[in-house]
DSSP file (Angstrom, degrees, kcal/mol; ACC not computed):
  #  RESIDUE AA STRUCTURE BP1 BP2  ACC     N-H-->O    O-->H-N    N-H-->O    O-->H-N    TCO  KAPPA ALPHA  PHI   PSI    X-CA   Y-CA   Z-CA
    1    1 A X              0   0    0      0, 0.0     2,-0.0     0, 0.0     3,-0.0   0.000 360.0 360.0 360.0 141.7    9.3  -23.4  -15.4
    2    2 A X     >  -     0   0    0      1,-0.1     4,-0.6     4,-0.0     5,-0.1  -0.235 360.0-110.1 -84.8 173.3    9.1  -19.8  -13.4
    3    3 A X  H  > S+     0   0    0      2,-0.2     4,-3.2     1,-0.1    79,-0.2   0.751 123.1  62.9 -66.6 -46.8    6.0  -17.7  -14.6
    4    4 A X  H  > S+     0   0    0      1,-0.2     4,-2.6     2,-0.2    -1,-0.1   0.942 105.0  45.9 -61.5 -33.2    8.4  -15.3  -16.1
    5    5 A X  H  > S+     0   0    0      2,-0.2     4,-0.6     1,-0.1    -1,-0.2   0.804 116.2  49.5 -69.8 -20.5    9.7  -18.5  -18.8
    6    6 A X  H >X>S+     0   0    0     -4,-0.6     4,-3.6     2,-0.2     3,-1.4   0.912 109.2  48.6 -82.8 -83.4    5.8  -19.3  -19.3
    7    7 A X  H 3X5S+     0   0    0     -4,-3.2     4,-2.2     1,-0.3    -2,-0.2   0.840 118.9  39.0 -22.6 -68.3    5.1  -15.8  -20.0
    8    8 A X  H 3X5S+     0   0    0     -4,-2.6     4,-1.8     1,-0.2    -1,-0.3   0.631 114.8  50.8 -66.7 -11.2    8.2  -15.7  -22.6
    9    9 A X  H <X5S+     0   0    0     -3,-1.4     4,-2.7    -4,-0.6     5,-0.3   0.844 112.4  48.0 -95.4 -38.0    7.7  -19.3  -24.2
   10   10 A X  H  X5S+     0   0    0     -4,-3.6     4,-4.0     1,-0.2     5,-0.4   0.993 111.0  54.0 -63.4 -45.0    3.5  -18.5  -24.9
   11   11 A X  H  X<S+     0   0    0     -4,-2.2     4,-2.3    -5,-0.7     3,-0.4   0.976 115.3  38.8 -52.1 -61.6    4.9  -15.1  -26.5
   12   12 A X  H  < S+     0   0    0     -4,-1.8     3,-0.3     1,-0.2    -1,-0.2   0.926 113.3  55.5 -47.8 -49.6    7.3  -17.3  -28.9
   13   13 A X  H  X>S+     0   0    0     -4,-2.7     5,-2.9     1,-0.3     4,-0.7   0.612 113.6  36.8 -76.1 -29.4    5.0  -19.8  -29.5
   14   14 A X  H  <5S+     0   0    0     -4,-4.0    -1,-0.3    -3,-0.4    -2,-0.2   0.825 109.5  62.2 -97.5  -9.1    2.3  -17.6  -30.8
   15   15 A X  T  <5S+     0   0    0     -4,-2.3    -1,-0.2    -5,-0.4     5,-0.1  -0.367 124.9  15.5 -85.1  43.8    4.7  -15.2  -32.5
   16   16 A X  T  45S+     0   0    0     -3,-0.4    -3,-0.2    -2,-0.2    -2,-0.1   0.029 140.1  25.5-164.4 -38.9    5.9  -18.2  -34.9
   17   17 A X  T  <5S+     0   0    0     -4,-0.7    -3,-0.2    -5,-0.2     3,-0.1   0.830 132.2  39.2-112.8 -46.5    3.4  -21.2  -34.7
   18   18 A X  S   <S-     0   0    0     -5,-2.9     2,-1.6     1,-0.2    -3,-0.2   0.604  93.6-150.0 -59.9 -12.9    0.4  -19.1  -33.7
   19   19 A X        -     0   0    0     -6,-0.1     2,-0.3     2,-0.0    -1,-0.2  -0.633  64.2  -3.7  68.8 -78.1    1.4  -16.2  -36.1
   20   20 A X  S    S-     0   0    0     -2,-1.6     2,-0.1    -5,-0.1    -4,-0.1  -0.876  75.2 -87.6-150.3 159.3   -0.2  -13.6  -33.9
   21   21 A X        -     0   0    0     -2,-0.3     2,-0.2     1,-0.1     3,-0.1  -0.490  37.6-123.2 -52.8 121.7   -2.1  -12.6  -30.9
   22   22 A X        -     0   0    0     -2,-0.1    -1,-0.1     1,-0.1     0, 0.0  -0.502  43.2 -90.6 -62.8 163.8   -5.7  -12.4  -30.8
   23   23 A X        -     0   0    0     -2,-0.2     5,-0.2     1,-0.1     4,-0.1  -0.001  41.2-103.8 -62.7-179.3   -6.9   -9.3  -29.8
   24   24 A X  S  > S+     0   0    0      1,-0.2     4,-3.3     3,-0.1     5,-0.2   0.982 119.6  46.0 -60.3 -58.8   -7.6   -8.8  -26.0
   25   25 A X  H  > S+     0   0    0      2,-0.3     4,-1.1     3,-0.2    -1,-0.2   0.887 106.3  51.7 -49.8 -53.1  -11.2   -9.2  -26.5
   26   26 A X  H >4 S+     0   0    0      1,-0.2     2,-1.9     2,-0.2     3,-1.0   0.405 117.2  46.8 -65.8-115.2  -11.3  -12.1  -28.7
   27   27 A X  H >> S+     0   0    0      1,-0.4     4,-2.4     2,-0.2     3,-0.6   0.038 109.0  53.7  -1.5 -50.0   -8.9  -13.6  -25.8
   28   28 A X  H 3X S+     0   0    0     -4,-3.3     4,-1.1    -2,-1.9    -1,-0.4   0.742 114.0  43.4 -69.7 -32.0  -11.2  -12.4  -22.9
   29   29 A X  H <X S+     0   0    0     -4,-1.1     4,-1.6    -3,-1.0    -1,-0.3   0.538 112.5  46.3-143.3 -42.5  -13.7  -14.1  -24.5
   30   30 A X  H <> S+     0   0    0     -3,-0.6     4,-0.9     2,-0.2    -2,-0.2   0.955 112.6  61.2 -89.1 -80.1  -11.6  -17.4  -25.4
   31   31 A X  H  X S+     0   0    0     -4,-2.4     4,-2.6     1,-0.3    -2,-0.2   0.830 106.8  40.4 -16.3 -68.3  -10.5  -17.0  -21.4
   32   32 A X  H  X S+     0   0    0     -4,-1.1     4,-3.0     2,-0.2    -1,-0.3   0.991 109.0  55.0 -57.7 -44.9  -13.9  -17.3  -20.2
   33   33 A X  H >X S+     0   0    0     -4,-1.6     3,-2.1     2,-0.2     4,-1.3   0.880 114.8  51.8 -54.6 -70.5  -15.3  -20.5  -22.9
   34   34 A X  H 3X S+     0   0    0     -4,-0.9     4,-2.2     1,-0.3     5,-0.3   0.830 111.2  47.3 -37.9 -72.7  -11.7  -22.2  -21.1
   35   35 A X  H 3X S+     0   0    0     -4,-2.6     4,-1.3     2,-0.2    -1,-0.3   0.757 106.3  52.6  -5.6 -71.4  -13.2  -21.4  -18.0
   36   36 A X  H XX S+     0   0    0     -4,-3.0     4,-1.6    -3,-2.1     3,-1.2   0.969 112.9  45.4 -39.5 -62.9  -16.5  -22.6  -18.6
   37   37 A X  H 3X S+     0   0    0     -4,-1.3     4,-1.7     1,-0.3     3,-0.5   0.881 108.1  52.0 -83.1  -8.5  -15.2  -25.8  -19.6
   38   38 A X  H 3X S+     0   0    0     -4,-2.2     4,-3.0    -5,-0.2    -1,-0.3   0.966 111.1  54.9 -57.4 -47.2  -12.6  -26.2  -16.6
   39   39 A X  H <X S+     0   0    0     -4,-1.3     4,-3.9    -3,-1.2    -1,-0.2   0.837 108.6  50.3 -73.3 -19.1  -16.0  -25.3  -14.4
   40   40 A X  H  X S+     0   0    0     -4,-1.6     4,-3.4    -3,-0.5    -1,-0.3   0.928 110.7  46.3 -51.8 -59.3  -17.8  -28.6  -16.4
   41   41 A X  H >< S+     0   0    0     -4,-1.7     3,-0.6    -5,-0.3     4,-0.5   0.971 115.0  45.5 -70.0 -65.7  -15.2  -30.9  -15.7
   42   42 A X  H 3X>S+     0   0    0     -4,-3.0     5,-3.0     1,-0.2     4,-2.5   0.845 114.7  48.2 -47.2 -46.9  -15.0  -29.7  -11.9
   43   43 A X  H 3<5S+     0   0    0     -4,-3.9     6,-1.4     3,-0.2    -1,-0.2   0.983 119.7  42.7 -41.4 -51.9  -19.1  -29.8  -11.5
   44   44 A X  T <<5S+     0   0    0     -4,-3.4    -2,-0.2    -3,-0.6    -1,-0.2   0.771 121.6  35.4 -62.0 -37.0  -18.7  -33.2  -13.1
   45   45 A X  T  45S+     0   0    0     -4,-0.5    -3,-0.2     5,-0.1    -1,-0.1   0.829 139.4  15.1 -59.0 -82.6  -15.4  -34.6  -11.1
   46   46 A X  T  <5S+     0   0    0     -4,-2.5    -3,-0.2    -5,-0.1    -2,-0.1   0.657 118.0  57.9 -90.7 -40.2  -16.5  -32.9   -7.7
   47   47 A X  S   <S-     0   0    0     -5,-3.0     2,-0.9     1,-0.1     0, 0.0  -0.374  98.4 -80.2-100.5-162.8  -20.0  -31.7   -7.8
   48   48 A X  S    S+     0   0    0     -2,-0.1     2,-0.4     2,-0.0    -4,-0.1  -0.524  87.7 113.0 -89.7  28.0  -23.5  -33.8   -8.4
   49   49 A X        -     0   0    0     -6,-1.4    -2,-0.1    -2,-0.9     2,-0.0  -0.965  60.5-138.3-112.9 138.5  -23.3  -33.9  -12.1
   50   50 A X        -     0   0    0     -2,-0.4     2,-0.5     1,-0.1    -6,-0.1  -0.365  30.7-108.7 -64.9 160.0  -22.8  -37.2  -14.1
   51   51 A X        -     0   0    0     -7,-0.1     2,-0.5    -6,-0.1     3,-0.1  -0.838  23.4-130.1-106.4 149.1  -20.5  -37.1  -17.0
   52   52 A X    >>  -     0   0    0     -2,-0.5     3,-5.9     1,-0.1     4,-0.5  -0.897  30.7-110.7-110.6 134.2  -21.3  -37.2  -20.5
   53   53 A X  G >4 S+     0   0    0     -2,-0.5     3,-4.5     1,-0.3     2,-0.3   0.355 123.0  59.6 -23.3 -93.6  -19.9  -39.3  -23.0
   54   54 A X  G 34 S+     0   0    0      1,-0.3    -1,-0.3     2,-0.1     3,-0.1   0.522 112.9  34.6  20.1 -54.3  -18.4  -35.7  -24.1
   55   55 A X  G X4 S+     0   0    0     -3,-5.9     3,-1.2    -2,-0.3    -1,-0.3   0.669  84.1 100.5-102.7 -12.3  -16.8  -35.1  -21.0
   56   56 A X  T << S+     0   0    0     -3,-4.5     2,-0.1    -4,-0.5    -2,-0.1   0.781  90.2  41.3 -56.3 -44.0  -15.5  -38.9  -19.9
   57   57 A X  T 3  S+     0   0    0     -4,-0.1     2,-0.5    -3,-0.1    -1,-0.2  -0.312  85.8 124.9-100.3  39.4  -11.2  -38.1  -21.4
   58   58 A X    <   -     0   0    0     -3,-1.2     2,-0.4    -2,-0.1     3,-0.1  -0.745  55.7-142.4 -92.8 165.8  -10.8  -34.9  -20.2
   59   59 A X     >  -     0   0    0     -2,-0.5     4,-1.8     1,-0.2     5,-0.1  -0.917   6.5-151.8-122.2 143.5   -8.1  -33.9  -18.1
   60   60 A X  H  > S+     0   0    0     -2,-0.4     4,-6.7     1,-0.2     5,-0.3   0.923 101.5  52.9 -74.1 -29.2   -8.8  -31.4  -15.3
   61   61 A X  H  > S+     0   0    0      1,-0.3     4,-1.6     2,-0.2    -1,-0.2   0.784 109.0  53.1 -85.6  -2.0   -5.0  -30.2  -15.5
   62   62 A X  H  > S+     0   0    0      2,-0.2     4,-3.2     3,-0.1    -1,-0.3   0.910 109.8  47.8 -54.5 -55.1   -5.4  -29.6  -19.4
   63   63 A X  H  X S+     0   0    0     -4,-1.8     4,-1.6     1,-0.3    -2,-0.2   0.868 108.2  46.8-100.1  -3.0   -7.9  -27.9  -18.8
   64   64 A X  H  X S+     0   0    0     -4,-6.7     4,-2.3     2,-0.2    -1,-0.3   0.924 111.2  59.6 -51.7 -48.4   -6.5  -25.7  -16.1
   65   65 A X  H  X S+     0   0    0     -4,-1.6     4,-2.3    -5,-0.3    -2,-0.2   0.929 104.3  47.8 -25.0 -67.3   -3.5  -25.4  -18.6
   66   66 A X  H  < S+     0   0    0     -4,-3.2     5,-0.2     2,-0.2    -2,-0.2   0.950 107.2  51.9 -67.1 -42.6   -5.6  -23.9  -21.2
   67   67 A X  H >X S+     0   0    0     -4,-1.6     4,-3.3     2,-0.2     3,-1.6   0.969 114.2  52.4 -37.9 -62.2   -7.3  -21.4  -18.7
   68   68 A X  H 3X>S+     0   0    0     -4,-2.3     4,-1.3     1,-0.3     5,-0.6   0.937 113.1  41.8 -28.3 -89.1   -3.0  -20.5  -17.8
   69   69 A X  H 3<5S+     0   0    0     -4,-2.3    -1,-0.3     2,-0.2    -2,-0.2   0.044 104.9  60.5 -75.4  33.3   -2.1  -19.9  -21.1
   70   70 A X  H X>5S+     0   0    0     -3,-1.6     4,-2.7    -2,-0.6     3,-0.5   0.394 115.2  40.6 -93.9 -71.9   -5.3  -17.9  -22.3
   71   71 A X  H 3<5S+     0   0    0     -4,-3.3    -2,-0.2     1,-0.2    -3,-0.1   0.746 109.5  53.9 -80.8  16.2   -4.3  -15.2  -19.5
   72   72 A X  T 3X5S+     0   0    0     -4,-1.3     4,-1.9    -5,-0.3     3,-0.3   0.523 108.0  54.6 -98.8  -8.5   -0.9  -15.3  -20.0
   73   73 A X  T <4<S+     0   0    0     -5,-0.6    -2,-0.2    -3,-0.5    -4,-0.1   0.897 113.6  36.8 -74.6 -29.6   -1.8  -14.5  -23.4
   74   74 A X  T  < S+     0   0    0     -4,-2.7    -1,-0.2     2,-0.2    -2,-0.1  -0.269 114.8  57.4-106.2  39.8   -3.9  -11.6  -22.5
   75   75 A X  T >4>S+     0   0    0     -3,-0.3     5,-1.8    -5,-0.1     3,-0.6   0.362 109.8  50.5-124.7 -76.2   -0.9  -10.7  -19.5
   76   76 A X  T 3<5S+     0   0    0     -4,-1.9    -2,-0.2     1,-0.2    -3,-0.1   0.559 115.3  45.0 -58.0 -11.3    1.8  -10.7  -22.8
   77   77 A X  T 3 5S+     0   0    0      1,-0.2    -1,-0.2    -5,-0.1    -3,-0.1   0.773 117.0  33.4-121.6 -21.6   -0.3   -8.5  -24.4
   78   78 A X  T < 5S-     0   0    0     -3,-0.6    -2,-0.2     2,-0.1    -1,-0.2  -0.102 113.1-108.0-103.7  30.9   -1.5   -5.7  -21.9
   79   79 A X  T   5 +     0   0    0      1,-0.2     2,-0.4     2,-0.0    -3,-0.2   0.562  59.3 158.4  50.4  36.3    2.1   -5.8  -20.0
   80   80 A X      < -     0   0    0     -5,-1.8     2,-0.7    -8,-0.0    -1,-0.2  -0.741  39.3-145.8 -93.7 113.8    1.4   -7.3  -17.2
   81   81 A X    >>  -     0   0    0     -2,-0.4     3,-2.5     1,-0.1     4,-1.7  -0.825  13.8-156.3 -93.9  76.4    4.4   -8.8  -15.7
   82   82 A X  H 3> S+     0   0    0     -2,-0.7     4,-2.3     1,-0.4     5,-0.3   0.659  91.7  47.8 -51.8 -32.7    2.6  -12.1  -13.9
   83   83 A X  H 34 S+     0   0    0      1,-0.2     4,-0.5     2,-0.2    -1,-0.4   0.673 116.3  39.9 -91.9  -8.7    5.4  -12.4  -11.4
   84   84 A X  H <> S+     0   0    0     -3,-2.5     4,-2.1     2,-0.1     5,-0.3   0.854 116.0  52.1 -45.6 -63.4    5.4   -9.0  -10.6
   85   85 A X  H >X S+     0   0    0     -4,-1.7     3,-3.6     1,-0.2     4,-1.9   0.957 114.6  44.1 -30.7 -78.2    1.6   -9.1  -10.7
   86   86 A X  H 3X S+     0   0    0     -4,-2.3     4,-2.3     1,-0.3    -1,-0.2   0.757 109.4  47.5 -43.1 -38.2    1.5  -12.1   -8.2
   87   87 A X  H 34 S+     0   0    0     -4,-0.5     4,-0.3    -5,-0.3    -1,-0.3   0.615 111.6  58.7 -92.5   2.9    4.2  -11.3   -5.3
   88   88 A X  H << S+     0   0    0     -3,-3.6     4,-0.5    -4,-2.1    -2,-0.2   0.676 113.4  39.8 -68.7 -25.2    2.1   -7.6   -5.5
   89   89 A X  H >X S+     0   0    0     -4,-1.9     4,-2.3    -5,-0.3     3,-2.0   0.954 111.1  56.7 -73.4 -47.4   -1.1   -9.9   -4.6
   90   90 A X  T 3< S+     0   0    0     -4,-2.3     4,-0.2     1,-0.3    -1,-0.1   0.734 110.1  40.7 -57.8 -42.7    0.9  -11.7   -2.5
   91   91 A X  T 3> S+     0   0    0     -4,-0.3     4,-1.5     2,-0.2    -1,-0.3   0.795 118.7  45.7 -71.3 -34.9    1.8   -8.6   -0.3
   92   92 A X  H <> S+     0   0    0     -3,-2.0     4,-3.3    -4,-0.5     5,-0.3   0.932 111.6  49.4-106.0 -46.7   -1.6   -7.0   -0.4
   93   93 A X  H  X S+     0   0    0     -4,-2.3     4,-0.7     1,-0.2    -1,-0.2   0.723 112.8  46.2 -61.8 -10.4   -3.3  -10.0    0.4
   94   94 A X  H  > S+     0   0    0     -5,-0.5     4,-1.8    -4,-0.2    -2,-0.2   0.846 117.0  49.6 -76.7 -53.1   -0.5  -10.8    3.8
   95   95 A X  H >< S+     0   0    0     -4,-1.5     3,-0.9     1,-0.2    -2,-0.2   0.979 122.7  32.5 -62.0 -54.0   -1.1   -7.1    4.8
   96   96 A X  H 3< S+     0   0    0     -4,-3.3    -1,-0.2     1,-0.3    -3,-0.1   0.581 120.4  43.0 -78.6  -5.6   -4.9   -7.6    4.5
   97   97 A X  H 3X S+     0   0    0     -4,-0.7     4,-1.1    -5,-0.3    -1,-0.3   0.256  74.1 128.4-108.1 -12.4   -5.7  -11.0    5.4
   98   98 A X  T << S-     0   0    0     -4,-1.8     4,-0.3    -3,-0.9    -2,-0.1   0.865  93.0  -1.9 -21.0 -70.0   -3.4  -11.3    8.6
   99   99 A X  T >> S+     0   0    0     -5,-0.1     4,-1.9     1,-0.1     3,-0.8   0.750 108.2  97.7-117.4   7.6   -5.7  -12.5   10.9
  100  100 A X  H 3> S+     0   0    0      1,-0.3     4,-1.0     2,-0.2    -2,-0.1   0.896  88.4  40.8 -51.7 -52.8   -8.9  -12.7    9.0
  101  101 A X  H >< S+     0   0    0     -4,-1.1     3,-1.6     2,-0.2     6,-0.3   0.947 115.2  52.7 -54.6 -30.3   -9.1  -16.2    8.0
  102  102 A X  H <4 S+     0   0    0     -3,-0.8    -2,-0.2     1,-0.3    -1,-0.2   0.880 108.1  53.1 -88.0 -31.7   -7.8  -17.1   11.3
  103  103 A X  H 3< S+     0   0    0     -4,-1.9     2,-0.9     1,-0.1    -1,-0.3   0.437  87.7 103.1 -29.7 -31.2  -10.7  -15.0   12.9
  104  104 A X    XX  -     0   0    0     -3,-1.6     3,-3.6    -4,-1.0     4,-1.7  -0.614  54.0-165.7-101.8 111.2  -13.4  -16.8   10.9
  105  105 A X  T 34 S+     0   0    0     -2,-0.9    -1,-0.1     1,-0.3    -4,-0.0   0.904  86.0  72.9 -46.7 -39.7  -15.3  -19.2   12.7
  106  106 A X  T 34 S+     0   0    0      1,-0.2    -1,-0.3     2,-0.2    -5,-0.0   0.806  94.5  60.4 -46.4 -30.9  -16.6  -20.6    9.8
  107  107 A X  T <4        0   0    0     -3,-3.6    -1,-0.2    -6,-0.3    -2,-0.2   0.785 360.0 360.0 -63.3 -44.4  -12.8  -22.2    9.2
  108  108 A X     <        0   0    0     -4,-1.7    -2,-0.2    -6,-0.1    -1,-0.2   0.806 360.0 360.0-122.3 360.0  -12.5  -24.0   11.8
């Protein structure tokens, strides 16, 4: 599915099953707790934390999913057009990033 089909399927799916948007705030807010726990899973997964019974059936790409559709909820709702959005990062970051990475010793 393209960004643009994502974008339009969360917009159906909360306009009929969801009812309605929260507001941006409650979202931003929603946005982060998904966050948080994506950053749980990874500490746990990747970094020097055990897991706790709590955290033993999660799935990372769940919860990367729920992080997705929390800003494409708050994307659909300030009018942010993510595949616009993205090949405008995509541009600024080529113009500005050209040789930087390749420049940084630390990389290689």
């Amino acid at each position: 599915m393209t960004i643009e089909e994502a974008q339009k399927k969360v917009d159906e799916w909360i306009n009929t099953v969801g009812v309605r948007y929260f507001n941006e705030l409650t979202n931003m807010t929603i946005l982060t707790e998904e966050v948080g726990e994506l950053a749980r899973l990874m500490a746990r997964t990747y970094g020097e934390q055990s897991f706790k019974e709590s955290d033993k059936n999660r799935d990372l790409g769940d919860e990367m999913a729920d992080v997705l559709w929390v800003l494409i909820c708050l994307a659909n709702q300030t009018g942010v057009n993510l595949t616009e959005a993205l090949q405008k990062n995509f541009e600024k970051k080529n113009i500005r990033d050209a040789d930087r990475h390749h420049n940084n010793d630390k990389l290689h």
